[in-house]
C-alpha positions in Angstrom: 0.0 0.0 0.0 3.2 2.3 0.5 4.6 1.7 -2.8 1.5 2.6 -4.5 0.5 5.4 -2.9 3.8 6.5 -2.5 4.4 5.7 -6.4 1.1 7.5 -7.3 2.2 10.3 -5.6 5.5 10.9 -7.4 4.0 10.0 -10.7 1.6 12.6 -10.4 4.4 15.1 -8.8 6.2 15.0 -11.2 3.8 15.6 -14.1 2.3 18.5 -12.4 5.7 20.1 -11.7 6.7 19.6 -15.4 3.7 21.4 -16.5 4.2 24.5 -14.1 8.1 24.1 -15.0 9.7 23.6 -11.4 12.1 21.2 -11.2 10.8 17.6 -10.6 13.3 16.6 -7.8 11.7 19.9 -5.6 7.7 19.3 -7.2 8.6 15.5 -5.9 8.8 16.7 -2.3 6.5 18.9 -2.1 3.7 16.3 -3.5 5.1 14.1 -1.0 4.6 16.3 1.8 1.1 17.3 0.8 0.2 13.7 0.4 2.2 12.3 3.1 0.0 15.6 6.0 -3.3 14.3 4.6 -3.1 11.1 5.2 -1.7 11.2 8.3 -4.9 14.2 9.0 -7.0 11.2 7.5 -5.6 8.9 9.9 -5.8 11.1 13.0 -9.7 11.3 12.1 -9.8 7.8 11.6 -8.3 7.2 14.6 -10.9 9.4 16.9 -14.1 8.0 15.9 -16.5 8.0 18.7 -17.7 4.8 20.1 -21.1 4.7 18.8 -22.1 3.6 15.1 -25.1 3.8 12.6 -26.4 1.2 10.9 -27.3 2.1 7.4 -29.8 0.6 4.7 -28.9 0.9 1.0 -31.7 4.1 1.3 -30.0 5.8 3.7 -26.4 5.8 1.8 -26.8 9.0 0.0 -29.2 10.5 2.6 -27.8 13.7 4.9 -29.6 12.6 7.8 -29.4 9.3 9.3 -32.5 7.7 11.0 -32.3 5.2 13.7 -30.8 5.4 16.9 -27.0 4.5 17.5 -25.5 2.2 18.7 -22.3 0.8 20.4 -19.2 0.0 18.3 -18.5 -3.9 18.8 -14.4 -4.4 19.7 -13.7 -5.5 16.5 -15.0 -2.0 15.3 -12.8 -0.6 17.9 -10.0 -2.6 17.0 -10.2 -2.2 13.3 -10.5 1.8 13.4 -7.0 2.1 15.8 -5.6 -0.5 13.0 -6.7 1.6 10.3 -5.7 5.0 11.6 -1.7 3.3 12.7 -1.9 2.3 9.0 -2.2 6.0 7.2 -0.4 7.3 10.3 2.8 5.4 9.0 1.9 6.1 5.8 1.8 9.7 5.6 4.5 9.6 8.0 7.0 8.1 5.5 5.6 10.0 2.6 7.1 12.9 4.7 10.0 11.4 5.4 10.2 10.5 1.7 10.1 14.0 1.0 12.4 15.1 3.3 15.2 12.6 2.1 14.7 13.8 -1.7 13.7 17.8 -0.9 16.7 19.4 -3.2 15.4 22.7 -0.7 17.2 21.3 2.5 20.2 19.0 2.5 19.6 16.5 5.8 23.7 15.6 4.9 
């Protein structure tokens, strides 16, 4: 899931920066860190989902309001939205780190 959101990412970096004409090793970076903040902003959203949940019908999916009354997330809920958050937590983290390491801006050596 890193390589191909991290490969995505540069892929689409570096046709955006050729079209505004920066240079690609700096327009790599910078898509990194963009990419790499919102997931982990995704992640950190994820991650604080309060511990009650809707069940929803195939009607309700594109309605604004939800009907029924909540109800408590089972553990496995739990568990699987701390797993999921970790997940794009480490994710954006490395896209950032990923942009540090190649950021022709700032040498790190």
């Amino acid at each position: 899931m890193f390589v191909a959101v991290g490969g995505a990412t540069i892929v689409l970096s570096l046709l955006f920066g050729a079209l505004i004409g920066a240079s690609l090793q700096r327009s790599m970076a910078v898509g990194l860190y963009a990419v790499g903040s919102l997931v982990l902003v995704f992640g950190f959203f994820v991650g604080n989902r309060g511990p009650l949940r809707r069940d929803r019908d195939d009607d309700e999916k594109l309605s604004l309001i939800p009907r029924g009354a909540p109800r408590k997330a089972t553990p496995e809920e739990r568990r699987e939205s701390m797993n999921l958050s970790f997940l794009f937590i480490v994710i954006g983290f490395g896209l950032i780190v990923l942009g540090a390491l190649s950021d022709s801006a700032h040498k790190l050596f």
